[in-house]
C-alpha positions in Angstrom: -3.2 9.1 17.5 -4.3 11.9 16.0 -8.1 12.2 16.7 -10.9 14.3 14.3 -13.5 16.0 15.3 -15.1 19.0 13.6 -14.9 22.1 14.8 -18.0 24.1 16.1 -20.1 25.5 13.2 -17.5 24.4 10.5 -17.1 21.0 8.4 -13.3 21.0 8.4 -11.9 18.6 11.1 -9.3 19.5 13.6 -6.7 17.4 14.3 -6.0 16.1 17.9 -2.4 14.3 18.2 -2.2 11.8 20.9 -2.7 8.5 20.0 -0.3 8.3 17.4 2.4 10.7 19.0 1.9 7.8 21.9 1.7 4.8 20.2 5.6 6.1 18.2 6.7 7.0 20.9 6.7 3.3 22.3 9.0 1.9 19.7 6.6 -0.5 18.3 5.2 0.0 14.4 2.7 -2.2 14.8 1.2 -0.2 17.5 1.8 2.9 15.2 0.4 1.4 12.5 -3.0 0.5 14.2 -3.5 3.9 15.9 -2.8 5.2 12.0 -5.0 3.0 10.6 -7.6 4.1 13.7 -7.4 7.9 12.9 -7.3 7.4 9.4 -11.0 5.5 9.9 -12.2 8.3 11.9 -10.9 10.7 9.8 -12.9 9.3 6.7 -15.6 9.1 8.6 -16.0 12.5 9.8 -14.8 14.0 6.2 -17.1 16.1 4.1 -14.6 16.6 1.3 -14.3 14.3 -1.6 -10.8 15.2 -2.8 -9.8 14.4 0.8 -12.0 11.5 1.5 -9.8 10.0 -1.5 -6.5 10.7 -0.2 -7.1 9.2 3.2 -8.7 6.2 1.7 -5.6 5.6 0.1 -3.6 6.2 2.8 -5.6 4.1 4.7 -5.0 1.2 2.4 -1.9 1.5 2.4 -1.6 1.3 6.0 -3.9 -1.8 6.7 -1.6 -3.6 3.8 1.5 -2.7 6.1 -0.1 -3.7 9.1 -0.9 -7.1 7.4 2.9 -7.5 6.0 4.0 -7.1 9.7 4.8 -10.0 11.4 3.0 -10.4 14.7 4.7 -10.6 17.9 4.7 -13.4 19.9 2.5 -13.6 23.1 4.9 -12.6 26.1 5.0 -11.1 29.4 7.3 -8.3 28.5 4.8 -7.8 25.3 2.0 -7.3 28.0 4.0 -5.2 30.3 4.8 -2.7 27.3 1.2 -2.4 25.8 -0.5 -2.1 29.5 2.7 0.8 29.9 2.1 3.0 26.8 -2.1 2.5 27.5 -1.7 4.0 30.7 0.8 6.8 29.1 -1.2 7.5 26.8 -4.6 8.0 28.9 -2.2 10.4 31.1 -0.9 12.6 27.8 -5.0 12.8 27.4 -6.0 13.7 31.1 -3.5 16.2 31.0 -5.1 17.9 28.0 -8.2 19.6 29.1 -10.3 21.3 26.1 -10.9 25.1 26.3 -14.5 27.0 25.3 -12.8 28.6 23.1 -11.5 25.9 21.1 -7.9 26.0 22.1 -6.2 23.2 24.0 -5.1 24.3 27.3 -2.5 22.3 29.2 -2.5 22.0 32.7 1.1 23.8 33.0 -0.6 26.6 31.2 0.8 26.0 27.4 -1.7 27.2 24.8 -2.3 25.2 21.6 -4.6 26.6 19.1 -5.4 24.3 16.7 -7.7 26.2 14.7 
């Protein structure tokens, strides 16, 4: 999931890509398609530009239509085993993530990611 926030003394949100990245990364769409549909909302919320704030609306249409055309697993053991799996993955991609002062994401191993 990508995440928005806006940047310091700016209106135009940056993008933060874990969620999503996680969530594809399992194998599931229907996990992909929620965290979509969950950054799209939070994009739209935090947008201060109409052109934009039309796009993602449609976007984000168009993803909670998907998400209801998808059939829905059934309840199972494995099913829980997976989703507890990629939550914990995905809180460890975060951890490992720690935000700079400077506005630039700086892994642990020392990889810089400006985003700016």
């Amino acid at each position: 999931m990508t995440t928005r926030r806006p940047a310091e003394g700016s209106k135009n949100p940056v993008l933060q890509g874990i969620s999503v990245l996680s969530a594809a990364q399992t194998g599931d769409s229907l996990a992909a398609l929620v965290a979509l549909r969950d950054t799209l909302a939070r994009a739209i919320d935090e947008c201060g530009s109409k052109r934009d704030l039309a796009a993602l609306s449609r976007q984000l249409c168009a993803v909670v239509a998907q998400i209801e055309n998808t059939p829905k697993p059934e309840p199972s053991l494995r099913n829980e085993i997976a989703a507890k799996r990629a939550r914990r993955q995905a809180e460890a991609a975060r951890r490992a993530l720690v935000e700079g002062s400077d506005g630039r994401r700086h892994s642990i191993r020392g990889r810089h990611h400006c985003l700016s």
